[in-house]
VEXDREN-2710 file (C-alpha; in Angstrom, 1 decimal):
% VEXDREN-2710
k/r/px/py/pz
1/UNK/53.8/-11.4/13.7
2/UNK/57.2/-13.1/14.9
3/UNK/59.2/-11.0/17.4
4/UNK/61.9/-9.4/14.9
5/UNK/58.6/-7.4/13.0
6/UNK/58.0/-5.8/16.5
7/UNK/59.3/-3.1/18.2
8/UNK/61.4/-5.2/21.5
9/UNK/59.8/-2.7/23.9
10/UNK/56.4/-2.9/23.1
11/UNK/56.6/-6.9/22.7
12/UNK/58.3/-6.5/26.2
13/UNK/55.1/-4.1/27.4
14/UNK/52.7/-6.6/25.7
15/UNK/53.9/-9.7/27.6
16/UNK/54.5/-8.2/30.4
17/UNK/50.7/-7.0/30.8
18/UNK/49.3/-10.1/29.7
19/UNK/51.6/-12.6/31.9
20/UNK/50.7/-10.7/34.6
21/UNK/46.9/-11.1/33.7
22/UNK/46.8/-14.5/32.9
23/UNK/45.0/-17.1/35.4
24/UNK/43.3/-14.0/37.2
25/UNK/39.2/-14.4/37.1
26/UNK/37.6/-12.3/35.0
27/UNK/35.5/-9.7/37.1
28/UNK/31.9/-10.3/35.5
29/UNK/32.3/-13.8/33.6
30/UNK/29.2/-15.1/33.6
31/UNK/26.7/-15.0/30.6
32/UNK/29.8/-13.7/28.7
33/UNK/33.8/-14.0/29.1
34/UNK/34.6/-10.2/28.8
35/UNK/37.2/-8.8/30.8
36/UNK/36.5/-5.6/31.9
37/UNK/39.4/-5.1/33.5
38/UNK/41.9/-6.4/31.2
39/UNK/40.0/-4.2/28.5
40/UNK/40.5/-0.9/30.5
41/UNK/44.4/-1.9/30.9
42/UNK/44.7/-2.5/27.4
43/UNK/42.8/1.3/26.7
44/UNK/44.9/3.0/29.2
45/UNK/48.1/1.8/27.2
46/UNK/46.8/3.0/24.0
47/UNK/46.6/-1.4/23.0
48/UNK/43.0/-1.3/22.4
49/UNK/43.4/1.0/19.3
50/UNK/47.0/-0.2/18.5
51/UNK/46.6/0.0/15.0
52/UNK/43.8/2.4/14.5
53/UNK/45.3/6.0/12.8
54/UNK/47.4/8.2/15.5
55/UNK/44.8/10.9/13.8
56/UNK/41.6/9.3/14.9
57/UNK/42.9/8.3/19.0
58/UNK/45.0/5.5/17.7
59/UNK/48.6/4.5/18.4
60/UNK/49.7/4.2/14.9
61/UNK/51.1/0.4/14.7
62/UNK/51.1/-1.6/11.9
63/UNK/50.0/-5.2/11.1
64/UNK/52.7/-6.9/13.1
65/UNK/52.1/-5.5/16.1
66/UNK/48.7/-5.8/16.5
67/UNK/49.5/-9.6/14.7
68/UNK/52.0/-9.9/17.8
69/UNK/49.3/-8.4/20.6
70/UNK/46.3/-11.2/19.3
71/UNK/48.6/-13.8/19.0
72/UNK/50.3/-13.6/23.1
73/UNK/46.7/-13.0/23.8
74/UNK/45.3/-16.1/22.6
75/UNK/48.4/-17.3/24.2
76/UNK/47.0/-16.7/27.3
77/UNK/43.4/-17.2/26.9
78/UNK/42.1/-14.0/27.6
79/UNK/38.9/-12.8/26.3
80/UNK/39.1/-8.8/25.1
81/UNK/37.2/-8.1/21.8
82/UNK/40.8/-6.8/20.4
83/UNK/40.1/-8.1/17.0
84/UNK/37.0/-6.8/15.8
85/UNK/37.8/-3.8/18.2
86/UNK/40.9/-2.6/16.6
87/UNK/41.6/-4.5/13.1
88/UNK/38.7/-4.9/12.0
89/UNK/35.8/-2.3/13.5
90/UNK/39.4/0.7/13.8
91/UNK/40.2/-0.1/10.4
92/UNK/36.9/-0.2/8.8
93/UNK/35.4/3.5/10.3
94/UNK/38.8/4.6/9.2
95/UNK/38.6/3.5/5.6
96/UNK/34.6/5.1/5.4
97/UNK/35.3/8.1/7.5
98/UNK/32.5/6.8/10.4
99/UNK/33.4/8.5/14.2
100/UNK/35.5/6.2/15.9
101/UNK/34.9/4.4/19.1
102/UNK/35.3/6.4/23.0
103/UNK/37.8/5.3/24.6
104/UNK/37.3/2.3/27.3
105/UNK/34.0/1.6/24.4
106/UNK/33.7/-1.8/22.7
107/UNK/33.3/-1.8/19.1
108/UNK/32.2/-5.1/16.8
109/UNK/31.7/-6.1/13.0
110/UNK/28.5/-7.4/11.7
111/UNK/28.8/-8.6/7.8
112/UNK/24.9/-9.1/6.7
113/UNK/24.2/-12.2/4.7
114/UNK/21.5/-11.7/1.5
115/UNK/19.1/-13.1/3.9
116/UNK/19.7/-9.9/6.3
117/UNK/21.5/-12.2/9.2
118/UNK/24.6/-12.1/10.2
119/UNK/27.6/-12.8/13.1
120/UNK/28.1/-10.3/15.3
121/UNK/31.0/-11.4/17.9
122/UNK/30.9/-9.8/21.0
123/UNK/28.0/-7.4/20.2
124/UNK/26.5/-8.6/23.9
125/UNK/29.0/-6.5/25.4
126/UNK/29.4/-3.6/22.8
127/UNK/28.8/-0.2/22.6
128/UNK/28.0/0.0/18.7
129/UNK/28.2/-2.4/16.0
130/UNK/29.4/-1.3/12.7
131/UNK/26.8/-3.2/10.4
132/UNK/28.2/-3.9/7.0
133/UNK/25.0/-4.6/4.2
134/UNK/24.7/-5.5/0.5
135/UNK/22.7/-2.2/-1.3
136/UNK/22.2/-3.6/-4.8
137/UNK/25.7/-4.3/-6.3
138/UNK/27.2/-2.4/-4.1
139/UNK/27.5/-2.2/0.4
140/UNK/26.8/-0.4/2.9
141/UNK/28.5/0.7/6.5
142/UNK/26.1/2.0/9.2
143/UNK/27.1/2.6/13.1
144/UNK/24.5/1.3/15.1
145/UNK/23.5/0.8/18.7
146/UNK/22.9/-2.8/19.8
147/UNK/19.2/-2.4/21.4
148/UNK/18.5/-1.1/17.6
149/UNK/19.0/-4.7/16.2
150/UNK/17.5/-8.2/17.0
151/UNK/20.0/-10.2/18.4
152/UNK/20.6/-13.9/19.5
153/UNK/23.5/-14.3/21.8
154/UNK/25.3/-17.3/22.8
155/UNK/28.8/-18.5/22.5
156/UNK/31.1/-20.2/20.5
157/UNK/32.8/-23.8/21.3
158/UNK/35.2/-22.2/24.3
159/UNK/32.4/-19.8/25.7
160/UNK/33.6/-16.6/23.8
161/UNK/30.3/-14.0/23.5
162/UNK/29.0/-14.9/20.3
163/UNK/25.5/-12.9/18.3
164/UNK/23.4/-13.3/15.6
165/UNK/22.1/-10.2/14.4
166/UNK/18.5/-11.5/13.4
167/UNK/17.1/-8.4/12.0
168/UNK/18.5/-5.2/11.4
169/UNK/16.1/-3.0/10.3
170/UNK/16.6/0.3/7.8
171/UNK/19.9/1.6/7.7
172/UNK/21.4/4.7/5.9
173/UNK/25.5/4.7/6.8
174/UNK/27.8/5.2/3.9
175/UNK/28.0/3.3/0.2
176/UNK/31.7/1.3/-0.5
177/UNK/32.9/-1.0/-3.1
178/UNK/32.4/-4.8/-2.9
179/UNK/36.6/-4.2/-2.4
180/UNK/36.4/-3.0/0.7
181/UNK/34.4/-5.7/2.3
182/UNK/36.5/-8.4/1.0
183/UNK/39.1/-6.4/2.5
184/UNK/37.5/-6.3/6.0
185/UNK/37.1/-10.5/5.6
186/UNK/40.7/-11.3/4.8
187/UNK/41.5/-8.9/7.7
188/UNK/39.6/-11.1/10.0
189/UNK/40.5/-14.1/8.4
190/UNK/44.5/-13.2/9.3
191/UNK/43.6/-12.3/12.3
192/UNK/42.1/-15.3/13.3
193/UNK/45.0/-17.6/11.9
194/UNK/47.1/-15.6/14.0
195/UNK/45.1/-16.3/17.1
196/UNK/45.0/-20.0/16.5
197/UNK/48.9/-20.0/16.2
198/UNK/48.9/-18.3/19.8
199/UNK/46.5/-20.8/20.8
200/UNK/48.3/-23.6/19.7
201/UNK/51.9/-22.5/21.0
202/UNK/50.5/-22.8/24.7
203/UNK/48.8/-25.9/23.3
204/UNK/52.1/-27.7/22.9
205/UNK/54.0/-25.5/25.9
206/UNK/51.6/-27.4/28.2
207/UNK/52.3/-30.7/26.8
208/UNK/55.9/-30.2/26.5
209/UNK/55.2/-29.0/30.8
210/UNK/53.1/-32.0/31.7
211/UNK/55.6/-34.8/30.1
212/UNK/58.2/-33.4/31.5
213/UNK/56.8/-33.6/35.1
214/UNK/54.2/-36.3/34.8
215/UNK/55.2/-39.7/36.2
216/UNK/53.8/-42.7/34.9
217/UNK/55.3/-46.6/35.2
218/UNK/58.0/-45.1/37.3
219/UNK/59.3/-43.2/34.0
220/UNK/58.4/-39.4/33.0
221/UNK/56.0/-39.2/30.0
222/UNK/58.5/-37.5/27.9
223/UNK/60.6/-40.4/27.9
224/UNK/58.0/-42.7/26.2
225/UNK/58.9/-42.5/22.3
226/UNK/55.3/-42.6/21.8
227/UNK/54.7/-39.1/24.0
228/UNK/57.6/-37.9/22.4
229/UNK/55.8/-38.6/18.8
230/UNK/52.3/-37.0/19.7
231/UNK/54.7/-33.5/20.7
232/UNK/56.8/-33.6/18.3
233/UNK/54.2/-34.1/15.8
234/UNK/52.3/-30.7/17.4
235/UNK/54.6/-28.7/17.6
236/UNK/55.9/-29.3/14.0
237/UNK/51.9/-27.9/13.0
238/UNK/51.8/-25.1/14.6
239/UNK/55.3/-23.9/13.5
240/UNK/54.0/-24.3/9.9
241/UNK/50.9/-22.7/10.7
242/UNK/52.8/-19.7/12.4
243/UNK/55.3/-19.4/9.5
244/UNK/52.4/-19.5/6.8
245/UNK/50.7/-16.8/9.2
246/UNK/54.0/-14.5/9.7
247/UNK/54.1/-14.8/5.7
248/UNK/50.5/-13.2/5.7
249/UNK/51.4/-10.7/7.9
250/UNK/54.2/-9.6/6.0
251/UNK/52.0/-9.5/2.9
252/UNK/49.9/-7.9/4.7
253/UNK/52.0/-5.1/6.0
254/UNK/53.2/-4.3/2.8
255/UNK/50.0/-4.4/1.0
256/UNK/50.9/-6.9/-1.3
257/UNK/48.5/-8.1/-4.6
258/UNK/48.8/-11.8/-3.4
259/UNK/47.7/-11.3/0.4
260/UNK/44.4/-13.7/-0.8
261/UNK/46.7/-16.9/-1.8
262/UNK/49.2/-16.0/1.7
263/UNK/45.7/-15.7/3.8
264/UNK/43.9/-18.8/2.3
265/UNK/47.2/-20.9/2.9
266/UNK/47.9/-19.6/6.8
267/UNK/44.2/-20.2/7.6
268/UNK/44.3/-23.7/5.5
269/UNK/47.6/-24.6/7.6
270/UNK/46.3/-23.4/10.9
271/UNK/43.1/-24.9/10.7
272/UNK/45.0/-28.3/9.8
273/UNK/47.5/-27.6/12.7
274/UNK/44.4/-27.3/15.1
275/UNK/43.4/-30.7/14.5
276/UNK/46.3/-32.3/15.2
277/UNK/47.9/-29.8/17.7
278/UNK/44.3/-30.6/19.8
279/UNK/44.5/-34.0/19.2
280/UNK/47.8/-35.0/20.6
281/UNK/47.6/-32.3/23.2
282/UNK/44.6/-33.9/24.7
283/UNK/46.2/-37.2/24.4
284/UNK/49.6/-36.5/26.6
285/UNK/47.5/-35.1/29.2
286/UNK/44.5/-37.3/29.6
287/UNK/41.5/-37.1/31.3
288/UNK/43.0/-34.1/33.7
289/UNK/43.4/-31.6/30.0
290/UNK/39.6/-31.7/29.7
291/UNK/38.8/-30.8/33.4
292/UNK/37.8/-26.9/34.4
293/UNK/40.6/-26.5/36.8
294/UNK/43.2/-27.5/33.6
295/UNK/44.1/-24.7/31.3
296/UNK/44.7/-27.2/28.3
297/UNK/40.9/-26.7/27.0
298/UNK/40.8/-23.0/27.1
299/UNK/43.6/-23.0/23.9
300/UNK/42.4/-26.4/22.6
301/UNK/38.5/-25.4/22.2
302/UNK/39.1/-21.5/21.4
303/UNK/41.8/-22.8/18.2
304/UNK/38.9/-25.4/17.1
305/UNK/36.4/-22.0/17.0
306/UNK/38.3/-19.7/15.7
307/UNK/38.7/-22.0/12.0
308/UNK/35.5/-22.0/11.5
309/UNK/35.4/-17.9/12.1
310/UNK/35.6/-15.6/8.9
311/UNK/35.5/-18.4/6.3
312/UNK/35.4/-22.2/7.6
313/UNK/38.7/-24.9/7.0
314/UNK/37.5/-26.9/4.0
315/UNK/36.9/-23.3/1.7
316/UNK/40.1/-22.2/2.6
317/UNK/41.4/-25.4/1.1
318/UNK/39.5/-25.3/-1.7
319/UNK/40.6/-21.4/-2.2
320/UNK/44.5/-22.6/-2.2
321/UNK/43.5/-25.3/-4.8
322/UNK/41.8/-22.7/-6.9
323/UNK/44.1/-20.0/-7.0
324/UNK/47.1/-22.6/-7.5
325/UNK/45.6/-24.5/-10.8
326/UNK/43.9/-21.0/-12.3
327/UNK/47.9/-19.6/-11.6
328/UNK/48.9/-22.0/-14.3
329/UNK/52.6/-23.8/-14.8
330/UNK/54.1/-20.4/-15.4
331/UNK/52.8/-18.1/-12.4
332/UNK/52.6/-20.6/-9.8
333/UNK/56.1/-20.5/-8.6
334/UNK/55.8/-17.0/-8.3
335/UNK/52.5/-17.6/-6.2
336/UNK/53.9/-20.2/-3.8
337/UNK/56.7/-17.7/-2.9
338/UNK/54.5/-14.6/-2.5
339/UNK/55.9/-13.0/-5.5
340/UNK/53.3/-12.0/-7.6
341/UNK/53.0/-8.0/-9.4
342/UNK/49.5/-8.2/-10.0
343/UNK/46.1/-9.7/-7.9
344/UNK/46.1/-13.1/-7.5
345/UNK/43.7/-15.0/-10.3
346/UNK/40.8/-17.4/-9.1
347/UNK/39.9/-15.4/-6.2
348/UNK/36.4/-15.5/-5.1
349/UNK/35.5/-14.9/-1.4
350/UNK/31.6/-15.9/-1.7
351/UNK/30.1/-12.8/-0.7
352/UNK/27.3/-12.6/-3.5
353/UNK/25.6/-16.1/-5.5
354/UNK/27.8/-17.4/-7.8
355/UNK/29.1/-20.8/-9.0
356/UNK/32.2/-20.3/-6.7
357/UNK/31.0/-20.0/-3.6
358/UNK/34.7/-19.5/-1.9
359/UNK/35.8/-19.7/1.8
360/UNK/32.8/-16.8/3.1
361/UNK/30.0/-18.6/2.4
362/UNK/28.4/-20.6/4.1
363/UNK/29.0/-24.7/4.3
364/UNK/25.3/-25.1/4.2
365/UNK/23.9/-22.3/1.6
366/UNK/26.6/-20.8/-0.8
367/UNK/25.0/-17.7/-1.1
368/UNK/25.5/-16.5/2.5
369/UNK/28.5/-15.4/4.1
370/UNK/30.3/-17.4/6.5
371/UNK/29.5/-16.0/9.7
372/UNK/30.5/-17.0/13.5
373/UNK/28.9/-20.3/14.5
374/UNK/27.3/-19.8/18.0
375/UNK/25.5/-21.9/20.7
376/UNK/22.2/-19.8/21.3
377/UNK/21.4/-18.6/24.6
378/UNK/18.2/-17.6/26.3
379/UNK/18.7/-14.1/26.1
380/UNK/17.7/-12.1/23.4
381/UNK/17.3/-8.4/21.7
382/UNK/14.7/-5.9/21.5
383/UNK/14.5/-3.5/18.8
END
């Protein structure tokens, strides 16, 4: 995800696009935060497929880049569905051989629970959603059309489009391994690590911004030791979090056997980081962070969603402690350092009943996957 893993041109195109973007009104938020323009910008470049297969309309990049485009976007609070557009909803029609999206189109990811619900972000403002079912002891991918499935939208803690698929209905699609939708979690697991680290950079850039032009007691607030504690404290989170997530992203890249243990420990130390990062951030500013006009609480509240987003903080903990102790003396050196020639032992995601109900399922009801939390709204879906 870190600058040296990207092509200098394309992180030079990619910031240049989003600085420029950043602070502009979206031109239909409203009910949702979706910005259409932005999103046709980011087609026209070939960005909104940046990792999808140069053979289906893709541009061919590889895990850092599109680790590099989330992150500067979450940097600057804009709301494009690039995630489940590109990494997950690209990579997953790829992998079954389902058509891939038109281009300027807006593709999502469902993951049904056993109960037949599931989060569907963005799917208020998409074209299809590529439903993902358990079929016996096996899944199943369909493409489907929005006003085929009951829906509840609403949004998530910083106002992002957030659904519920309530019902979905029959569904034929394609059969795949339980593998392959474990896959498609971790995948959007990283990814949203990697968007909290973005989030909390321009956490701690405003901070470091107001203390060094705030006055207070006829002294800036960055020369209080105390301000300088709360900053220094932040920033020292999210530069673990981003070097636990760059590790991932390597892993990732390369396709290595321990990507669970790197993933479980970058979301672990992000979701940590956000806690403290939002904390102290809000503190150094104030009152004047929380208001509308202050961009502070756009990175603040969309880093405290995004952790409890494809698996939630305290199964991600719980998954690092796991893996770790079922390692053993022996192997767990070789963990810690990303080492490992075979699959990492005491993995289990949560995505069926079972005794270990890992990071996907639910807080509430281990045998449901985790989905997206959301604030219902009083819209809704017809078949």
């Amino acid at each position: 995800m870190s600058a040296r893993h990207v092509d200098p041109l394309l992180a030079e195109t990619i910031d240049s696009v989003l600085g420029d973007r950043r602070g502009r009104p979206a031109n239909d938020r409203g009910a949702t935060s979706f910005d259409r323009d932005l999103w046709a910008s980011l087609t026209d470049l070939g960005f909104a497929r940046l990792t999808s297969p140069e053979a289906s309309g893709g541009s061919g990049a590889e895990w850092p880049d599109g680790a590099y485009l989330i992150r500067r976007l979450a940097f600057h609070a804009l709301d494009v569905p690039q995630v489940e557009h590109d990494l997950l909803a690209g990579w997953l029609l790829d992998r079954t051989g389902l058509p891939a999206a038109e281009d300027g189109g807006v593709d999502t990811v469902c993951v049904l629970g056993v109960d037949g619900r599931g989060a569907a972000p963005y799917a208020a403002v998409a074209d299809r959603v590529i439903l993902v079912r358990p079929d016996g002891d096996g899944w199943r991918v369909a493409v489907v059309a929005p006003a085929d499935l009951v829906l509840e939208h609403g949004t998530n803690l910083a106002g992002e489009p957030r659904s519920t698929v309530v019902d979905a209905g029959p569904m034929r699609g394609v059969s795949v391994e339980r593998r392959l939708v474990e896959d498609l979690l971790l995948r959007g697991a990283l990814a949203r690590a990697a968007q909290i680290c973005g989030a909390l950079e321009r956490a701690v850039e405003l901070s470091i911004e107001h203390a060094g032009t705030r006055v207070q007691f006829g002294r800036r607030l960055a020369d209080f030791q105390a301000v300088q504690a709360l900053i220094t404290d932040a920033a020292a989170e999210a530069t673990l979090a981003r070097a636990a997530v760059d590790g991932a992203v390597d892993l990732a890249a390369a396709g290595d056997p321990g990507l669970p243990f790197a993933v479980a420990a970058a979301r672990s130390c992000a979701g940590h980081a956000a806690s403290v990062v939002t904390r102290n951030a809000h503190q150094v500013h104030g009152a004047i962070g929380t208001t509308a006009e202050h961009d502070l609480h756009k990175s603040t509240t969309r880093a405290l969603a995004w952790r409890n987003e494809y698996g939630h903080l305290h199964g991600w903990d719980d998954a690092v402690t796991t893996m770790a102790v079922t390692a053993g003396g022996q192997a767990l050196w070789p963990l810690l350092l990303f080492h490992l020639r075979s699959p990492v032992r005491g993995w289990a995601p949560g995505l069926v009943p079972g005794p270990k109900a890992g990071p996907f399922a639910s807080p509430d009801d281990p045998r449901e996957p985790a989905g997206t939390a959301s604030r219902p709204s009083s819209e809704a879906g017809d078949r």
